[in-house]
ZANU-369996 format. One line per 3 residues: number of its first residue (from 1); their letters; for each residue z, x, y of N, C-alpha, C, O, CB. Coordinates in nm, 2 decimals. Atoms other than C-alpha are relative to their C-alpha. Glycine has a CB too. Layout:
BEGIN
NUM> A> Z/X/Y/Z/X/Y/Z/X/Y/Z/X/Y/Z/X/Y; ...
END
This chain:
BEGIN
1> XXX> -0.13/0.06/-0.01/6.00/2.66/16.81/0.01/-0.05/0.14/-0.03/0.00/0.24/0.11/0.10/-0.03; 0.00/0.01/-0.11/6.09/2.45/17.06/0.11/0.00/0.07/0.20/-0.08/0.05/-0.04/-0.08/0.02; -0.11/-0.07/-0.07/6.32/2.62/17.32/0.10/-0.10/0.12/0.20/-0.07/0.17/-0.07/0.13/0.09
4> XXX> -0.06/0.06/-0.05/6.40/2.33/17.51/0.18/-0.04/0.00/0.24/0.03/-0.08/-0.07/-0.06/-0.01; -0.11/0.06/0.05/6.76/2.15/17.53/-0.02/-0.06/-0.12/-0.12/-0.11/-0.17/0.05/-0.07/0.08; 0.01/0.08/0.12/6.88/2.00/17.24/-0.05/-0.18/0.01/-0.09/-0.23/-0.09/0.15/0.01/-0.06
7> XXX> 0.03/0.10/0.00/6.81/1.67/17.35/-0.17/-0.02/0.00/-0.21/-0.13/-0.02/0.08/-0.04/0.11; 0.12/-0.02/0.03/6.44/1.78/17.34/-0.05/0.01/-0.14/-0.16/-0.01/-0.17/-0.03/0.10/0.06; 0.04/-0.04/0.12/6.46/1.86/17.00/-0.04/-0.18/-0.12/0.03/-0.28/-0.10/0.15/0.13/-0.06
10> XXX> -0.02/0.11/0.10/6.35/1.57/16.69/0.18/0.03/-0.08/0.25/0.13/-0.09/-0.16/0.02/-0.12; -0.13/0.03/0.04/6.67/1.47/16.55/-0.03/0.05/-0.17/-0.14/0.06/-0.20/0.03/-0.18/0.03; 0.04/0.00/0.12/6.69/1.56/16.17/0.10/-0.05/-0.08/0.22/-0.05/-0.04/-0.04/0.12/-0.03
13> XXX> -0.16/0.07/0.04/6.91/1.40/15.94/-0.06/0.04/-0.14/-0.17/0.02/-0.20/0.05/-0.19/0.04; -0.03/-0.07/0.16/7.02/1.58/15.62/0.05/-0.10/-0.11/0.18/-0.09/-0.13/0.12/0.14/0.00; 0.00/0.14/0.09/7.03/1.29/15.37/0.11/0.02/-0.17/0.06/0.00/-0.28/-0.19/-0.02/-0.04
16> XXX> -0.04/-0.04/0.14/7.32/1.37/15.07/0.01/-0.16/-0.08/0.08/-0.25/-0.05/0.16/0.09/0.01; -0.06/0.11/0.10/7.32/1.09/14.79/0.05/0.06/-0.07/0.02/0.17/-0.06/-0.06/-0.08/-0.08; -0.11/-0.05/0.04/7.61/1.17/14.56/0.06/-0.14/-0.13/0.10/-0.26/-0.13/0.10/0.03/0.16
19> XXX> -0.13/0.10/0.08/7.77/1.02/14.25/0.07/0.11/-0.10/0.02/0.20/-0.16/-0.08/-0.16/-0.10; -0.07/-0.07/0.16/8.01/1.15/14.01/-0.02/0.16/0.03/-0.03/0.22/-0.08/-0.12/-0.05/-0.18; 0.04/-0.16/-0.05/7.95/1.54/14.20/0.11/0.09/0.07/0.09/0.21/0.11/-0.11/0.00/0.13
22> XXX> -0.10/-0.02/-0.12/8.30/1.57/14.38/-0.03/0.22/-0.06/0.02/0.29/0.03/0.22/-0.12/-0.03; -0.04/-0.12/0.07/8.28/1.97/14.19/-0.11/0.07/0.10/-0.09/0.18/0.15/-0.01/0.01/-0.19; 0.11/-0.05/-0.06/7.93/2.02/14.36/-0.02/-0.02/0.18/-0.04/0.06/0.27/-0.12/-0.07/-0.08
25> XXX> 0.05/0.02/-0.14/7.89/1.82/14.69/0.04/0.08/0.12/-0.04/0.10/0.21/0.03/-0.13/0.04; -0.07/-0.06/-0.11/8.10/2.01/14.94/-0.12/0.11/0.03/-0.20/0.11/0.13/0.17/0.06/-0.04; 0.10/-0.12/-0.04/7.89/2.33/14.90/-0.13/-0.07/0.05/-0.20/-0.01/0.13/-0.03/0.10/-0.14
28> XXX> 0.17/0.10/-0.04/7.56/2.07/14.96/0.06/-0.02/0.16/0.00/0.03/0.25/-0.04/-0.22/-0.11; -0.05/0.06/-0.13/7.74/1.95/15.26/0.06/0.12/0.10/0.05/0.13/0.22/0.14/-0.11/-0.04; -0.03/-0.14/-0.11/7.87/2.29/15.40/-0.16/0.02/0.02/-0.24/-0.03/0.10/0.10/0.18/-0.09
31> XXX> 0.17/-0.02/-0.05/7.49/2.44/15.34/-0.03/-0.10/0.10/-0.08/-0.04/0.19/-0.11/-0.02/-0.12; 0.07/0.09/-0.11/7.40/2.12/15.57/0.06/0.00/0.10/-0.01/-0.06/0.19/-0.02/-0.12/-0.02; -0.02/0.00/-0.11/7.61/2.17/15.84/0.03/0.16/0.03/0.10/0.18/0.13/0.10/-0.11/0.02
34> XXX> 0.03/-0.17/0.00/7.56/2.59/15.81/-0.16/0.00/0.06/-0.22/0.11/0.02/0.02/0.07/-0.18; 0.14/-0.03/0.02/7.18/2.52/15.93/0.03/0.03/0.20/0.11/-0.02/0.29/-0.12/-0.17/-0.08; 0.02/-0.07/-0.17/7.10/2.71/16.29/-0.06/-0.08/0.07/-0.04/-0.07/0.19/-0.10/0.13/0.03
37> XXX> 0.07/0.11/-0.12/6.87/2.39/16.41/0.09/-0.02/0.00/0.18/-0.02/-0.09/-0.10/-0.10/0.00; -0.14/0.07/-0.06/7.11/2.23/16.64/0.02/-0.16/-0.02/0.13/-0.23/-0.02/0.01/0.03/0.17; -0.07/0.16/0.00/7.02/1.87/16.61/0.00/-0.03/-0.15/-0.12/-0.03/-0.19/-0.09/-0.13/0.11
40> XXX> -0.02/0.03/0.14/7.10/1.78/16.25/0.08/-0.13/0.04/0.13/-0.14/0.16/0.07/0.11/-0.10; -0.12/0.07/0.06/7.32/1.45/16.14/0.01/0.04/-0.15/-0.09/0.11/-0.19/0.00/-0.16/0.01; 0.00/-0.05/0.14/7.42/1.51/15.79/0.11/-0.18/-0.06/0.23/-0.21/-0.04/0.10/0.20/0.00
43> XXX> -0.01/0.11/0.10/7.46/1.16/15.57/0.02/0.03/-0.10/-0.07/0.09/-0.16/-0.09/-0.06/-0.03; -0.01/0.00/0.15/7.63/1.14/15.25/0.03/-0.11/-0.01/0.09/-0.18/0.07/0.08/0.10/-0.07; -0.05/0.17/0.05/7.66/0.80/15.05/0.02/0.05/-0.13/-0.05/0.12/-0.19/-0.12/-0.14/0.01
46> XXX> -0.04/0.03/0.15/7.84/0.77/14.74/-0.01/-0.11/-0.09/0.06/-0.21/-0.07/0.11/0.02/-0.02; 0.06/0.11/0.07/7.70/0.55/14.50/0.11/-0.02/-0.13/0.09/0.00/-0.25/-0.16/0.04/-0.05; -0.09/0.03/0.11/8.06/0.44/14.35/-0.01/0.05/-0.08/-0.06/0.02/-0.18/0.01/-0.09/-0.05
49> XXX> -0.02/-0.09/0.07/8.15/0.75/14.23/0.14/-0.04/-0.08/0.21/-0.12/-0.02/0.00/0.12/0.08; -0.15/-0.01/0.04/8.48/0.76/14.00/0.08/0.08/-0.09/0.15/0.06/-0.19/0.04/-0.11/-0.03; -0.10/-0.15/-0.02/8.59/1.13/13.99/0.04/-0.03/0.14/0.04/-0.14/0.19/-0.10/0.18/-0.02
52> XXX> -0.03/-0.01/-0.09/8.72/1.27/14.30/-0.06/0.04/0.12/-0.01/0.12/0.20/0.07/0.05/-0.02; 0.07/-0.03/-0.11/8.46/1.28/14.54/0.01/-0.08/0.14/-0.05/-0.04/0.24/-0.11/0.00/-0.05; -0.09/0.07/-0.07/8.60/1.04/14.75/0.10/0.08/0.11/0.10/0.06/0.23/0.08/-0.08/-0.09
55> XXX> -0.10/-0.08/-0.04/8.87/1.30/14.83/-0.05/0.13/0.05/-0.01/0.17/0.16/0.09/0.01/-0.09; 0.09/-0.04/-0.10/8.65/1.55/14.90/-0.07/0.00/0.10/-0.04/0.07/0.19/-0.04/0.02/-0.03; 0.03/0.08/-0.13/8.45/1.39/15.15/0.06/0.02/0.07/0.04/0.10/0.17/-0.02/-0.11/0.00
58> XXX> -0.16/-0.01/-0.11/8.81/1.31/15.32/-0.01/0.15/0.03/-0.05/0.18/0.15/0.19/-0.04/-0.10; -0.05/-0.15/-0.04/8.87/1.69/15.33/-0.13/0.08/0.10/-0.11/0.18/0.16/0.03/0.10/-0.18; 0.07/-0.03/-0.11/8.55/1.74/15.56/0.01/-0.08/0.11/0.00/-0.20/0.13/-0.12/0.00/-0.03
61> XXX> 0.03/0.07/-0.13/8.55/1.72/15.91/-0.08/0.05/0.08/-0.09/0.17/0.07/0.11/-0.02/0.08; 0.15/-0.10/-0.09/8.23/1.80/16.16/-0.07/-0.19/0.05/-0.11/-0.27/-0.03/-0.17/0.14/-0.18; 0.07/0.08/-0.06/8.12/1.53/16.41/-0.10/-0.07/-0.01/-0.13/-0.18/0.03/-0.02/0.03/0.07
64> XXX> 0.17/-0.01/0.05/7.77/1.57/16.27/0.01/-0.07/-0.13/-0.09/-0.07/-0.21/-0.08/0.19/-0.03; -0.07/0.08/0.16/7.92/1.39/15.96/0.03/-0.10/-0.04/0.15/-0.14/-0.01/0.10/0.02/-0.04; 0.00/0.15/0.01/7.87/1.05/15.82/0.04/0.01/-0.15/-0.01/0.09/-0.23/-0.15/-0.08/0.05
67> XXX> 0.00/0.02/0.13/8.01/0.93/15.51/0.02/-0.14/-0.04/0.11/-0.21/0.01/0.10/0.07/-0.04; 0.02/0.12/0.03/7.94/0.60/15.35/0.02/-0.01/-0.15/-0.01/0.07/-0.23/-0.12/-0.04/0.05; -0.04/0.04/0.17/8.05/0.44/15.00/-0.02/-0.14/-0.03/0.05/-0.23/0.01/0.16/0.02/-0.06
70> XXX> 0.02/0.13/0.07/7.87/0.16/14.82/0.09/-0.06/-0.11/0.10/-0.01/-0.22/-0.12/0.00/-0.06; -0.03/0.11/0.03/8.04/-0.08/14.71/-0.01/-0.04/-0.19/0.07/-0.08/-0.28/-0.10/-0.09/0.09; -0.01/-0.02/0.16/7.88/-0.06/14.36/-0.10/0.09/0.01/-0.15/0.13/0.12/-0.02/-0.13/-0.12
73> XXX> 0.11/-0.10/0.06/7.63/0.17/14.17/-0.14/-0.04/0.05/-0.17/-0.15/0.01/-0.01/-0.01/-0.17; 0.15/0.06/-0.07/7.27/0.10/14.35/-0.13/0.09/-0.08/-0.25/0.06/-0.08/-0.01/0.05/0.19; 0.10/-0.05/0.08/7.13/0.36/14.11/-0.03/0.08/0.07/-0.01/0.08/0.19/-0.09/-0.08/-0.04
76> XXX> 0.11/-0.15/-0.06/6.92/0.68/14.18/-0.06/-0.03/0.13/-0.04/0.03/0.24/-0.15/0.03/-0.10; 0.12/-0.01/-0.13/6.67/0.57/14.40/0.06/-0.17/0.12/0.03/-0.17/0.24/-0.22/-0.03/-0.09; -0.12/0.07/-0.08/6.90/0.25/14.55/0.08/0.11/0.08/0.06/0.11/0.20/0.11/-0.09/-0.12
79> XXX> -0.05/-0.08/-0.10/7.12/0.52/14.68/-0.08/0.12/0.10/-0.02/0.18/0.19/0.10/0.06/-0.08; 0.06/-0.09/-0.05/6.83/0.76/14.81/-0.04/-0.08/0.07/-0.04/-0.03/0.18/-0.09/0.09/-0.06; 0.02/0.13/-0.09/6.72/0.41/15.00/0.12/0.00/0.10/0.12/0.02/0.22/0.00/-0.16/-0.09
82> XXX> -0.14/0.05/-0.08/7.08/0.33/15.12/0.01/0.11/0.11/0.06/0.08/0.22/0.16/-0.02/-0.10; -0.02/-0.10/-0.07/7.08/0.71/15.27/-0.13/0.01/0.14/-0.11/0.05/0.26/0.00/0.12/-0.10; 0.10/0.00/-0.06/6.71/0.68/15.41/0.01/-0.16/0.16/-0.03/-0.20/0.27/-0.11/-0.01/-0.13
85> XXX> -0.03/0.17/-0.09/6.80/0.32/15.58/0.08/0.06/0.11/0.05/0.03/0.22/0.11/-0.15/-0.10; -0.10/-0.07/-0.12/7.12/0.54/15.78/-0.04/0.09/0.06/0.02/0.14/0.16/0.12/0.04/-0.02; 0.05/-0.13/-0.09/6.92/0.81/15.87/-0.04/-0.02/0.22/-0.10/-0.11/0.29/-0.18/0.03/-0.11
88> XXX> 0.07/0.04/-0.20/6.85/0.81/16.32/-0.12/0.07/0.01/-0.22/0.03/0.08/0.12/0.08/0.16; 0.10/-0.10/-0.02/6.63/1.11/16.28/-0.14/-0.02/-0.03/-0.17/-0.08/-0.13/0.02/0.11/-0.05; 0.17/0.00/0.07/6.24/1.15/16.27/-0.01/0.03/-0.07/-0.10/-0.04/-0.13/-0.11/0.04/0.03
91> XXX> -0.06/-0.10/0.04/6.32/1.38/16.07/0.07/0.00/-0.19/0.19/0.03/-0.19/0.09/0.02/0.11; -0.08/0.04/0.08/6.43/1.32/15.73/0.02/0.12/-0.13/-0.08/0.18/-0.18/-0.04/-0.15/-0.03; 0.01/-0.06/0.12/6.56/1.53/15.43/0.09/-0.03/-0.08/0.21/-0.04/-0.03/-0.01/0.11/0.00
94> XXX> -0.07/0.05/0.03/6.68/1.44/15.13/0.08/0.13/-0.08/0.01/0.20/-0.15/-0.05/-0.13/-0.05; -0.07/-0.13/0.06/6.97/1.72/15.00/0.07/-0.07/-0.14/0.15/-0.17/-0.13/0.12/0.09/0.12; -0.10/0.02/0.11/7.07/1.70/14.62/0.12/0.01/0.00/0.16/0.11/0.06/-0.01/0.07/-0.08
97> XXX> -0.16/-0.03/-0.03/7.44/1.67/14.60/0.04/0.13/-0.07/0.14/0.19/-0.05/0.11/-0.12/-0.06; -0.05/-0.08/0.04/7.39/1.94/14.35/-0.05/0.15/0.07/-0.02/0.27/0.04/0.00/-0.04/-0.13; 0.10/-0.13/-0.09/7.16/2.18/14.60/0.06/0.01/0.11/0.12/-0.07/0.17/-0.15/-0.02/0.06
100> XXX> -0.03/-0.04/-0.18/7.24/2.39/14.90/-0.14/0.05/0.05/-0.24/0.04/-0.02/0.13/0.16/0.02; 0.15/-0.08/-0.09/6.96/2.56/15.16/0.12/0.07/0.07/0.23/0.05/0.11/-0.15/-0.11/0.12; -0.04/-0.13/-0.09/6.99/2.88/15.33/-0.02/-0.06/0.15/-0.11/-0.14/0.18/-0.12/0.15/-0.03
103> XXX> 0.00/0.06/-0.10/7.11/2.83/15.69/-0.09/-0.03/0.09/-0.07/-0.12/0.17/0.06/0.04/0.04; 0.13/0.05/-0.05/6.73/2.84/15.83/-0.11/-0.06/-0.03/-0.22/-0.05/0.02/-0.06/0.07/0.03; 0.09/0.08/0.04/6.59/2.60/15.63/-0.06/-0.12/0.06/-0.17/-0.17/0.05/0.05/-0.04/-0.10
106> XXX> 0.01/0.10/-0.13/6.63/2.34/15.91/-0.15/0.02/0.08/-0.26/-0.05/0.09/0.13/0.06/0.10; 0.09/-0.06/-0.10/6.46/2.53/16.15/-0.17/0.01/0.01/-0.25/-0.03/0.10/0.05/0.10/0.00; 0.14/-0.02/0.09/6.14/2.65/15.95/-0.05/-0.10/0.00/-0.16/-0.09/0.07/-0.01/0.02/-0.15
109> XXX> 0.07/0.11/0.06/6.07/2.32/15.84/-0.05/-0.02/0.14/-0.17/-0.01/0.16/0.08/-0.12/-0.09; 0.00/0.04/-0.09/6.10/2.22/16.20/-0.10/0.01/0.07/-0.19/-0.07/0.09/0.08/0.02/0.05; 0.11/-0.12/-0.05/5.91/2.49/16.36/-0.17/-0.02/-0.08/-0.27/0.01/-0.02/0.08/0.18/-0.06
112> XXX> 0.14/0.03/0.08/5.61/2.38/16.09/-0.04/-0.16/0.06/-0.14/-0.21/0.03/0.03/0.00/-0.21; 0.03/0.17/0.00/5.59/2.00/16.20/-0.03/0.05/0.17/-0.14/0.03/0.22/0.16/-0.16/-0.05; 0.05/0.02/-0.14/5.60/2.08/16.60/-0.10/0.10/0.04/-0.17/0.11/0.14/0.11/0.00/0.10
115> XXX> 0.17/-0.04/-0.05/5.34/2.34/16.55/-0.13/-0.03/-0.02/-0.23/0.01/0.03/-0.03/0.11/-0.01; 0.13/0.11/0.05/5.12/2.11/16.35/0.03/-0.14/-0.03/0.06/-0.19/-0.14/-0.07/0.04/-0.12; -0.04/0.19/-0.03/5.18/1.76/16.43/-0.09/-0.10/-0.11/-0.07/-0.22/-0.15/-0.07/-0.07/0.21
118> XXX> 0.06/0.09/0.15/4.92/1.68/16.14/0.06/0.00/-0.10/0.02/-0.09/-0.18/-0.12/0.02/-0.07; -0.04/0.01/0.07/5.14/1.77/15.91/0.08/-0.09/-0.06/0.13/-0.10/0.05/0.00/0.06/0.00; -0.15/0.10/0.05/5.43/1.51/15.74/0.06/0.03/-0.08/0.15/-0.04/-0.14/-0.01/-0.13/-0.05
121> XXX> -0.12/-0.03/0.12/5.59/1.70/15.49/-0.01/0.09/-0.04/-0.12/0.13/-0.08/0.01/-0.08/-0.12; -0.04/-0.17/0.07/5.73/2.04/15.37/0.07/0.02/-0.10/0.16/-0.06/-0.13/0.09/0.09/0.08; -0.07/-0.02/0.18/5.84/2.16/15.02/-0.01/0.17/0.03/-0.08/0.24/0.09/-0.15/-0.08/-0.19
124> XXX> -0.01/-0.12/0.00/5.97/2.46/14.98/0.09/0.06/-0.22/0.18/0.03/-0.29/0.11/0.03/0.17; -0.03/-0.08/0.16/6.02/2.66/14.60/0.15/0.02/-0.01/0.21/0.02/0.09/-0.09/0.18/-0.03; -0.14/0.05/0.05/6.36/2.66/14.40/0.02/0.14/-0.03/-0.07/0.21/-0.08/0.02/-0.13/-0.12
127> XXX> -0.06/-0.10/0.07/6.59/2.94/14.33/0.10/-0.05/-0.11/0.18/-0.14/-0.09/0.06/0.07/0.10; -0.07/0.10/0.11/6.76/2.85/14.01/0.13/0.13/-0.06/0.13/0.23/-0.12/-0.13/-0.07/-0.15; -0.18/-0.16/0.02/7.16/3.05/13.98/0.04/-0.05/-0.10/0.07/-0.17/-0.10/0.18/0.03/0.15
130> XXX> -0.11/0.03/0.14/7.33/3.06/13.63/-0.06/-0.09/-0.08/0.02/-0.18/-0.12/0.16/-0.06/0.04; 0.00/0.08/0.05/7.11/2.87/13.44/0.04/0.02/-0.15/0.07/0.13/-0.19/-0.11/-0.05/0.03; -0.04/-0.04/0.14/7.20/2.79/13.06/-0.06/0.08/-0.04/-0.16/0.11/0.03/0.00/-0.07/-0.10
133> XXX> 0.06/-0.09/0.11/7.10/3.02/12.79/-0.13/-0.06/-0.07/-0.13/-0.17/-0.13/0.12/0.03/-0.12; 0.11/0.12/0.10/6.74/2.93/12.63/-0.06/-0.10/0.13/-0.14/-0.19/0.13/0.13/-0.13/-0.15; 0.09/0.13/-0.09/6.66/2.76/12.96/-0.12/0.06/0.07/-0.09/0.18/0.09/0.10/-0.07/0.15
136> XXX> 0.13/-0.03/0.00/6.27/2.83/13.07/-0.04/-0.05/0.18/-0.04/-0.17/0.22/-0.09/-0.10/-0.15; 0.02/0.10/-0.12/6.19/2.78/13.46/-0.13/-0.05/0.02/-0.23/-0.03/-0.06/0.05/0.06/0.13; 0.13/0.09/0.01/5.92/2.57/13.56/-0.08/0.10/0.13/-0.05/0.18/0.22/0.03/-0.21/0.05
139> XXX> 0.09/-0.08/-0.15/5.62/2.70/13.78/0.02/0.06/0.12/0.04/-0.03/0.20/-0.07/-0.07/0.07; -0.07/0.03/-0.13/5.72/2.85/14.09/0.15/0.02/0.00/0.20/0.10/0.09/-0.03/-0.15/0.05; -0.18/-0.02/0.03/6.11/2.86/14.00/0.04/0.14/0.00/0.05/0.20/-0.10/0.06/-0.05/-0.16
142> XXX> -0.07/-0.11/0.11/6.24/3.21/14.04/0.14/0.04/-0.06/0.22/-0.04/-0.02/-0.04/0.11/0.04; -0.16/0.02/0.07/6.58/3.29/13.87/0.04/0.07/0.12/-0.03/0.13/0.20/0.07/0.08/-0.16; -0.12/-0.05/-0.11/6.85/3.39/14.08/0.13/0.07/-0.06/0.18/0.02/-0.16/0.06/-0.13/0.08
145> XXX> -0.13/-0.09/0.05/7.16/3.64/14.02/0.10/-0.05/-0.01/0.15/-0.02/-0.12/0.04/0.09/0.07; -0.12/0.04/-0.06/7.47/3.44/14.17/0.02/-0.10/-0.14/-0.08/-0.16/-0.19/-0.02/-0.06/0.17; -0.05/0.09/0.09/7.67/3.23/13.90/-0.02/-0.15/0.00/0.04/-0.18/0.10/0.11/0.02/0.02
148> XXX> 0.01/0.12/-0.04/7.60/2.87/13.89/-0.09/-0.07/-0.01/-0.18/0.00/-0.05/0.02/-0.02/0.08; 0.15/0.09/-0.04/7.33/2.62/13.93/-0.04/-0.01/0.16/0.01/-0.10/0.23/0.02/-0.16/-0.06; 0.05/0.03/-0.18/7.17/2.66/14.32/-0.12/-0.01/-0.05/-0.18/0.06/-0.14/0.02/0.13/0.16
151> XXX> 0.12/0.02/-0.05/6.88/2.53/14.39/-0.02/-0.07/0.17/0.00/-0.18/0.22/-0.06/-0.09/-0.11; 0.07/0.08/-0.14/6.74/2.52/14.76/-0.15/-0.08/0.01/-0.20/-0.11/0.11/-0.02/0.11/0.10; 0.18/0.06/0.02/6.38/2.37/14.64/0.05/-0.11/0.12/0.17/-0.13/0.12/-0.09/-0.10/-0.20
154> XXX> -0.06/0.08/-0.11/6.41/2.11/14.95/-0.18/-0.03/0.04/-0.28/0.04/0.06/0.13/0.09/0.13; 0.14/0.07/-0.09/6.14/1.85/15.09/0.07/-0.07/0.15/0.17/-0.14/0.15/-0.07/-0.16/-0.12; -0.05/0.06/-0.12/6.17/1.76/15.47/-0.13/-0.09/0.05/-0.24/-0.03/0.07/0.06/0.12/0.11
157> XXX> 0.13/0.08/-0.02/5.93/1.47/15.57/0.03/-0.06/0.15/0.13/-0.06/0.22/-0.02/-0.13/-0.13; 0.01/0.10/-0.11/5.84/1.26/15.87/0.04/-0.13/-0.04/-0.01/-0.19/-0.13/-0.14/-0.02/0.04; -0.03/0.11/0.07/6.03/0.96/15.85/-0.10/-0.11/0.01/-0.05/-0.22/-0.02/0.13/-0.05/0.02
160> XXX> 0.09/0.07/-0.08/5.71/0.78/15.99/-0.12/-0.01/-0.21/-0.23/-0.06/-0.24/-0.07/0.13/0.21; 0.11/0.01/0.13/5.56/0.83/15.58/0.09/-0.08/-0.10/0.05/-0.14/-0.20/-0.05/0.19/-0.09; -0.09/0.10/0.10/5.86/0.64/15.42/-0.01/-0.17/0.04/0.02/-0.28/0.00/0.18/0.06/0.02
163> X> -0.03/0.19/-0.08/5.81/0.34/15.63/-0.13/-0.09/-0.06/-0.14/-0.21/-0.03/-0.04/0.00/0.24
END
């Protein structure tokens, strides 16, 4: 880890795309600004949602907090672009609106890239809370106790492999 000032540290920017989630995103968006690395931004774009996620959004405030709304629908991977395009950080990850991560997910990842500079990209395994009845998890997945759907499965890349 590197102990320097924060201004030493790579920048990381927590990437939310979002449509139609206002019930889910907040908790995505707390988990991202609950992370112990200090330099984060945290990006959410709404891809012309029309529930109330709009109003949500409004109801967060944190410096570290960007919120943007297209205009129209850009689609799945149109809005995982539109978020990647605002990102500043080397650093990039993209957070499901419907996923949180545990507050040292940041960090880890971090701590893996500046102690091996060959690497470009971290994946980490999914905890899966409250799934339906009859549902089967995939490889790797293990269940989880807590009510709900969480999943922290989370990829953090070099933004230097998107380019």
């Amino acid at each position: 880890m590197n102990n320097g000032n924060r201004a030493d540290l790579p920048l990381v920017s927590i990437c939310i795309p979002t449509w139609n989630r206002a019930g889910l995103v907040g908790d995505a968006i707390r988990s991202a600004l609950a992370q112990t690395y200090p330099a984060v931004e945290v990006i959410v774009v709404d891809n012309a949602s029309t529930d109330n996620t709009a109003e949500v959004l409004a109801s967060l405030h944190d410096p570290r907090l960007r919120f943007e709304r297209n205009g129209k629908n850009l689609g799945l991977f149109g809005n995982f672009n539109r978020c990647i395009a605002l990102a500043k950080g080397s650093l990039i990850h993209i957070l499901h609106s419907d996923d949180t991560i545990p507050p040292g997910f940041t960090q880890a990842c971090v701590d893996v890239f500046l102690a091996h500079p060959e690497v470009g990209m971290t994946f980490t395994p999914a905890v899966v809370m409250g799934a339906a009845p009859g549902w089967q998890p995939a490889t790797g997945v293990r269940h989880g106790e807590k009510g709900g759907l969480f999943r922290d499965r989370a990829l953090l890349h070099r933004l230097s492999l998107l380019g």
